[in-house]
C-alpha positions as semicolon CSV with decimal commas, in nm:
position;residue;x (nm);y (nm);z (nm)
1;X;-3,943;-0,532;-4,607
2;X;-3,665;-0,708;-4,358
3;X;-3,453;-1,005;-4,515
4;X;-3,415;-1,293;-4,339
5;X;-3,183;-1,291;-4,044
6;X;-3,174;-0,905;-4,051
7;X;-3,065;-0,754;-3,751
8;X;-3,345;-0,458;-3,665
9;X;-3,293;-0,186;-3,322
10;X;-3,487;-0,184;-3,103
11;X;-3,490;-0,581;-3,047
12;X;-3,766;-0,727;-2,922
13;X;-3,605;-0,951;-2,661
14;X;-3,337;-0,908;-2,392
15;X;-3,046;-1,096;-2,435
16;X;-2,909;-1,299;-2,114
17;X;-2,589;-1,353;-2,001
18;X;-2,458;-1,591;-1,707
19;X;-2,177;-1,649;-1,517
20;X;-2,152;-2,009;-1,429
21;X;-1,911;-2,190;-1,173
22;X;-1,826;-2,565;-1,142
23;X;-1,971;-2,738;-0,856
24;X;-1,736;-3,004;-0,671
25;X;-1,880;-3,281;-0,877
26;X;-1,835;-3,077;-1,200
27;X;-2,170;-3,045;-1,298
28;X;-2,248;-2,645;-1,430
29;X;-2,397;-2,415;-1,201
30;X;-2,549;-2,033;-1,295
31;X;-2,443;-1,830;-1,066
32;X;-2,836;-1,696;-0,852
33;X;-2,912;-1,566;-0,519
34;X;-2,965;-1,925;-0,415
35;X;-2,599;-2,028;-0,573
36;X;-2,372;-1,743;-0,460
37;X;-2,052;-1,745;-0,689
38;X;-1,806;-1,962;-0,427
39;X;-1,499;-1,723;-0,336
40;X;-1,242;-1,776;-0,011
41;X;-1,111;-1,517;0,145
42;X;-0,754;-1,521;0,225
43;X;-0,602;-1,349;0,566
44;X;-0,283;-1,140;0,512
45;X;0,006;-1,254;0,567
46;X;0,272;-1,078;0,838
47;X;0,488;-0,849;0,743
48;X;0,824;-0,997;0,782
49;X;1,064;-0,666;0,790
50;X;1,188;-0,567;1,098
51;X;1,037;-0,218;1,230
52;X;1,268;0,049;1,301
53;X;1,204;0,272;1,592
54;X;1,378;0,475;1,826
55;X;1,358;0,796;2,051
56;X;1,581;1,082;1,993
57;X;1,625;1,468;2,083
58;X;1,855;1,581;1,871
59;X;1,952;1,544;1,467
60;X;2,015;1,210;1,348
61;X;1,956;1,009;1,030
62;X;1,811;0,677;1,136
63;X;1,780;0,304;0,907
64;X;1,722;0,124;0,741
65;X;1,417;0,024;0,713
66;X;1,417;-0,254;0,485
67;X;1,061;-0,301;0,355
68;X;0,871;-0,625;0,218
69;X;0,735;-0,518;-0,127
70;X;0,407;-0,477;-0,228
71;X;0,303;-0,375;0,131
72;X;0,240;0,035;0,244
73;X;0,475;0,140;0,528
74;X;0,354;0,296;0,816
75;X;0,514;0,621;0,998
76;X;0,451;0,689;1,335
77;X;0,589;0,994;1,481
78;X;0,495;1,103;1,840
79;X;0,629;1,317;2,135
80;X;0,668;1,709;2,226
81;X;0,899;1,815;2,008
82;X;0,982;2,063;1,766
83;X;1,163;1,992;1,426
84;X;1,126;1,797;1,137
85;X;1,128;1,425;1,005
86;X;1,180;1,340;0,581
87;X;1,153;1,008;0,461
88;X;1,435;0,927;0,270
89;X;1,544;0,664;-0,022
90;X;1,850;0,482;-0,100
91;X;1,918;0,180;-0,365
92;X;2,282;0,161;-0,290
93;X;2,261;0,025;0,131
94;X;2,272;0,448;0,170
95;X;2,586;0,536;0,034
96;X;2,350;0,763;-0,143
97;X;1,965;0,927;-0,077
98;X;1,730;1,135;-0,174
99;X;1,397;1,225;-0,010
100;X;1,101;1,016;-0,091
101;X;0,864;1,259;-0,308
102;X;0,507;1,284;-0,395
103;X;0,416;1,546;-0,670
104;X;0,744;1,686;-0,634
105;X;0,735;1,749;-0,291
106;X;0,970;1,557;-0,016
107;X;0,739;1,360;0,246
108;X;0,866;1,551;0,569
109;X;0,643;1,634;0,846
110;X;0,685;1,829;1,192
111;X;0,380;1,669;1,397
112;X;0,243;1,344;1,536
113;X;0,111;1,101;1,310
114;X;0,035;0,784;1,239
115;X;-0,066;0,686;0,862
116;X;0,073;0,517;0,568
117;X;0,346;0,704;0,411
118;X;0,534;0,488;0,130
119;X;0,498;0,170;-0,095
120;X;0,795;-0,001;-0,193
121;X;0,851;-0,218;-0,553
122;X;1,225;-0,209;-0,567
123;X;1,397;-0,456;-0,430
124;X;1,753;-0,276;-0,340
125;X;1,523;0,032;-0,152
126;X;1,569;0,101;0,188
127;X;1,449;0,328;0,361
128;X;1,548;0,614;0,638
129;X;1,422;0,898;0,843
130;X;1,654;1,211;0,822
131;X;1,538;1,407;1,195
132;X;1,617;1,760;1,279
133;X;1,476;1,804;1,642
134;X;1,529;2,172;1,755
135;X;1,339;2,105;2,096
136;X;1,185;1,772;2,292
137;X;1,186;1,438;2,234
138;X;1,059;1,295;1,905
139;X;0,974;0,908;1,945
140;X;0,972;0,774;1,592
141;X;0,849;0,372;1,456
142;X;0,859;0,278;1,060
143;X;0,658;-0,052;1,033
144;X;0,463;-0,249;0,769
């Protein structure tokens, strides 16, 4: 026979949770279809690192880029050319670098694109494009 105040499975009952929300004059509201939970939206913000871009049809090491943090970077390589582009890292204003890496690998490409390429958290980063065009004209932009 169950004591009193002994818990049994299954329950009979469902139990019911709410999330509630202050209205303006304070007074508690569960949140419903008919009392959305209030949320605002909030528009980013600008980037405010200046883009580097160029042209070039030879070998060159271009930057920095100095990025905002927090926000991706953006590589946009066009043009007929021929070679090769690697992202490249420095924390010491490029007295030193080394390529930018995912899974080991450097982050180089040898075609157009246009996508996200890099996320920056340190504040002493900058960033550069090391180019090796055999042939053409590469056009290159690094924006946020």
């Amino acid at each position: 026979m169950p004591q009193p105040n002994e818990i049994l499975a299954p329950a009979g009952f469902v139990p019911q949770q709410a999330v509630v929300f202050a209205r303006p004059d304070g007074t508690p509201t569960t949140v419903n279809p008919a009392n959305p939970l209030p949320v605002a939206t909030a528009a980013g913000r600008a980037a405010l690192s200046a883009p580097l871009s160029g042209s070039t049809g030879t070998g060159m090491m271009a930057g920095p880029f100095i990025p905002d943090l927090g926000r991706e970077v953006i590589l946009t390589l066009s043009g007929n050319f021929s070679g090769t582009v690697t992202l490249m890292r420095s924390v010491n204003g490029g007295a030193s670098m080394l390529p930018a890496t995912l899974a080991g690998r450097a982050l180089a490409w040898t075609g157009a694109l246009n996508e996200i390429v890099w996320l920056e958290t340190e504040a002493a980063a900058g960033l550069y494009l090391q180019i090796a065009v055999s042939a053409g004209t590469l056009t290159y932009r690094v924006a946020q």
